[in-house]
C-alpha positions as CSV (number, residue, x, y, z in Angstrom):
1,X,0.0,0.0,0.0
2,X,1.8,3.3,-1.0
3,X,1.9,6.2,1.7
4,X,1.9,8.9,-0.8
5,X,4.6,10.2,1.8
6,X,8.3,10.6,0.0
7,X,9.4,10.3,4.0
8,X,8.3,9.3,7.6
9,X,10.4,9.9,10.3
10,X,10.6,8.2,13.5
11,X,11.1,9.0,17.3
12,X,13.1,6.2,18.8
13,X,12.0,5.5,22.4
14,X,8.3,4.5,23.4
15,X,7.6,4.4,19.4
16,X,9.5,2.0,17.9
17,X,11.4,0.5,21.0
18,X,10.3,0.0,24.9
19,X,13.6,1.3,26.1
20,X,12.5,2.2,29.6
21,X,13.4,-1.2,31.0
22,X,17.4,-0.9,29.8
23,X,16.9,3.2,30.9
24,X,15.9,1.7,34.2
25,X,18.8,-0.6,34.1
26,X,21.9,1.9,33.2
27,X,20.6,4.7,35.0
28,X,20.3,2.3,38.3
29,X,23.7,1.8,38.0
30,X,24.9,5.1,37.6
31,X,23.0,6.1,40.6
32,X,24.8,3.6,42.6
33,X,27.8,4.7,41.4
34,X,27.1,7.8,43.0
35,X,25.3,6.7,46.2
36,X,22.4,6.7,45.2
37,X,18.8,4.8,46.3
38,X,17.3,3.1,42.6
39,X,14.4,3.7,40.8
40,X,11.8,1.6,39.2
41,X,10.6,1.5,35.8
42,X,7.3,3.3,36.4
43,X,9.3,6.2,37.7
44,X,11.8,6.3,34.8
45,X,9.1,5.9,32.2
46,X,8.2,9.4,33.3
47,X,11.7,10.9,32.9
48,X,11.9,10.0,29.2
49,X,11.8,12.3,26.3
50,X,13.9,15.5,27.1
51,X,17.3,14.0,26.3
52,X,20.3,12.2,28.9
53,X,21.2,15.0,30.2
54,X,17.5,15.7,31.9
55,X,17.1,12.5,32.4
56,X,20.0,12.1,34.9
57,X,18.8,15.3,36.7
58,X,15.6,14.2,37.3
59,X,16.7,10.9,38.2
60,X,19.1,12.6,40.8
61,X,16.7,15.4,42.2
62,X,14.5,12.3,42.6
63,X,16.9,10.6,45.2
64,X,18.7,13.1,46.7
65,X,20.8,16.6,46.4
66,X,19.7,18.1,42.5
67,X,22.9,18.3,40.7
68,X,23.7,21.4,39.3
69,X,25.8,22.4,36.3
70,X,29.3,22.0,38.2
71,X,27.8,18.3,38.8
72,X,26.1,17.1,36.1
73,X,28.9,16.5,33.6
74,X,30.9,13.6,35.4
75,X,27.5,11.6,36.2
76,X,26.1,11.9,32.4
77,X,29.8,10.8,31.1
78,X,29.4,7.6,33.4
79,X,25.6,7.5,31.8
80,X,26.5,7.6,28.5
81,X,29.2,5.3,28.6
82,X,27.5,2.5,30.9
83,X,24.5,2.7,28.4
84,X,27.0,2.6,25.5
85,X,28.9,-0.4,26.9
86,X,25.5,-2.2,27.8
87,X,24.9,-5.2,26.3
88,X,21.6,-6.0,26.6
89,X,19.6,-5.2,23.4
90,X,16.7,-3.0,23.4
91,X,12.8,-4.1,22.8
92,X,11.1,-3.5,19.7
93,X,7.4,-3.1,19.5
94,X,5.2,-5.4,18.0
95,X,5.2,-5.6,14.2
96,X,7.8,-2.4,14.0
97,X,10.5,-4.2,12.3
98,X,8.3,-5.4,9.5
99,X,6.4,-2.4,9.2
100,X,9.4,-0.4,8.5
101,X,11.0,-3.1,5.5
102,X,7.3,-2.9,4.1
103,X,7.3,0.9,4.2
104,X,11.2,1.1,2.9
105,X,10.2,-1.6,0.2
106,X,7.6,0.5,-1.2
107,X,10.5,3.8,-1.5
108,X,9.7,5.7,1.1
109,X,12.6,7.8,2.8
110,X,13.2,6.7,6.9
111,X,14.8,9.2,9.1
112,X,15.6,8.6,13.0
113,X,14.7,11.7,15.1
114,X,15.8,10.8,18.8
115,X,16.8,13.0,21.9
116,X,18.7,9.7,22.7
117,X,22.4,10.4,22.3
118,X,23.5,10.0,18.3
119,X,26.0,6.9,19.2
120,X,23.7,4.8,21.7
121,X,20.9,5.4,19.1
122,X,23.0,4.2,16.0
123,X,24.3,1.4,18.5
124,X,20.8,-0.1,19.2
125,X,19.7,0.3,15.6
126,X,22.5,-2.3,14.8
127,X,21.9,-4.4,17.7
128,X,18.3,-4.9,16.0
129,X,19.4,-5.5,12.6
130,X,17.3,-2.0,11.6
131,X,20.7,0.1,10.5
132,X,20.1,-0.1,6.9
133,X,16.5,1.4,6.4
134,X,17.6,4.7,7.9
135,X,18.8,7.2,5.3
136,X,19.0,9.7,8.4
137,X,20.0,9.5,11.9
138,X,20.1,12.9,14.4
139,X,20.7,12.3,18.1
140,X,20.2,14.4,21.0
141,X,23.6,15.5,20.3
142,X,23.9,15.7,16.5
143,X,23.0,19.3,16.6
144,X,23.0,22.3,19.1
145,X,19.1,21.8,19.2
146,X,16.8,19.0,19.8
147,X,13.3,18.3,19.7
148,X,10.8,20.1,20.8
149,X,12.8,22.7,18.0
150,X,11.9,22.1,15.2
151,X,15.6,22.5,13.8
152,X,16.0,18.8,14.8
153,X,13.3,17.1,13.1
154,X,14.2,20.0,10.0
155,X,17.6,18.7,9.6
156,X,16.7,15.1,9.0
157,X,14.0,15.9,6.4
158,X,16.5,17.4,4.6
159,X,19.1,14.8,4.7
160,X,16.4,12.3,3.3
161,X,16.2,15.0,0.5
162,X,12.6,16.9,1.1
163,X,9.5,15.8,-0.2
164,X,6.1,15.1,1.6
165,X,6.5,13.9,4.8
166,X,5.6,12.9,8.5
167,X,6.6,12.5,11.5
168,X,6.0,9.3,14.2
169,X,6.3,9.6,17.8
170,X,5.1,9.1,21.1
171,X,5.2,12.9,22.8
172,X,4.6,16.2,22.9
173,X,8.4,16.9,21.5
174,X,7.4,14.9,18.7
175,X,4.0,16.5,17.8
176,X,5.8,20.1,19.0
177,X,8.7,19.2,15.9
178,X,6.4,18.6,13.4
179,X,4.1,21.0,13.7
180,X,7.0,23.9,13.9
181,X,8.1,22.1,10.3
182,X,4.4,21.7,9.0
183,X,4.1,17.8,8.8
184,X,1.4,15.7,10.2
185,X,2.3,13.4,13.2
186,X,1.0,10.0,14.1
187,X,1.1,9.3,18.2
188,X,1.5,5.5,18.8
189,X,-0.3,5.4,22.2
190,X,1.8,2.9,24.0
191,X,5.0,4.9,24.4
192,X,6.0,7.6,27.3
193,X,3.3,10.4,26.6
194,X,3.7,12.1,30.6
195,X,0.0,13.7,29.7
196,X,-3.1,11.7,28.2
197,X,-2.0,10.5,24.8
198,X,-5.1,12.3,23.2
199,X,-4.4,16.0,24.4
200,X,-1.1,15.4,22.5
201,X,-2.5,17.4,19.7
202,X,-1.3,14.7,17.2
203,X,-2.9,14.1,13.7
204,X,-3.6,10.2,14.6
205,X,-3.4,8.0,17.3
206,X,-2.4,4.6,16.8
207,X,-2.6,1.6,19.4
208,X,-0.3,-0.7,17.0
209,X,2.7,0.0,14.9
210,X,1.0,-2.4,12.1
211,X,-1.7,0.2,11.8
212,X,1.3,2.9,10.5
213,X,0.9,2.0,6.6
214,X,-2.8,2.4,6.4
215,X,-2.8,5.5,8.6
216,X,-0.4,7.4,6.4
217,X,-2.5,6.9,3.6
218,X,-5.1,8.4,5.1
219,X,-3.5,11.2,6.0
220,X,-1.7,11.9,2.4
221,X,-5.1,11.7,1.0
């Protein structure tokens, strides 16, 4: 079925992985690291979307002393490079690996627009065998802005060389990005939302990733 869409870009966590359980996992050992009391996955979940660098502050201001900006640095290196070294590959979502060969088979353009650091994300896409369908990757760290900006989710349209397009995500960064660039936005509804998935202000809400091929034709129209 084709989209009609020359690209569709992707957020990464909560949309096409459930990375809160290997979140939960590296940032419990950084926070031991440091002295610090874990956290569980239900309180993680809500941490996720803003980048690493917010995430170990709220994960910190969450068991203890805040860090500030003198702080911060040497606990989001040990972050970075525990998650980097982990092992343990991430969980894909129902149906998302076959949706996206179907979607790539039929010429559309795939783009990865992440806050997750550029490395980690690249790292995980080759852990799940998903490397080769993405013509675009930007990290939290690939440019000096990341969503909500727009910039972000401008930058990898452009690397997958224009055209119609839209975006896939699970949050209000997501739906923020696209509608500063002027793309429609599919929510899947089973990612990290942190508000009711339907005041998200998203074009479509989906409750599985199989659903993504029909929905895009509906919205190209």
């Amino acid at each position: 079925m084709p989209t009609h869409f020359s690209s569709v870009v992707f957020d990464l966590d909560g949309t096409l992985i459930d990375s809160a359980p290997d979140m939960t996992r590296v940032l419990n050992r950084t926070l031991a690291r440091f002295d610090r009391s874990a956290l569980t996955e239900a309180q993680v979940r809500t941490m996720v979307g803003d980048g690493s660098a917010n995430l170990v502050r709220q994960a910190f201001a969450a068991t203890g002393e805040p860090l500030d900006d003198g702080t911060v640095q040497p606990v989001l290196r040990h972050y970075l490079d525990t998650y980097y070294e982990d092992s343990e590959p991430s969980r894909l979502y129902p149906d998302v690996a076959e949706t996206l060969r179907d979607l790539a088979g039929q010429g559309v353009r795939l783009g990865l627009c992440t806050n997750k650091p550029e490395r980690i994300s690249r790292k995980l896409l080759g852990m799940l065998g998903l490397s080769d369908l993405f013509g675009a990757v930007a990290g939290g760290d690939t440019l000096p802005v990341k969503k909500p900006d727009g910039r972000h989710l401008a930058w990898v349209l452009e690397q997958l060389g224009g055209g119609p397009a839209a975006m896939v995500g699970d949050n209000g960064n997501d739906v923020k990005a696209a509608r500063a660039v002027g793309i429609p936005v599919v929510a899947m509804s089973y990612g990290y939302p942190r508000m009711p998935v339907e005041d998200l202000g998203a074009d479509v809400i989906l409750d599985h990733f199989a659903e993504l091929p029909a929905a895009l034709e509906r919205l190209a129209g």
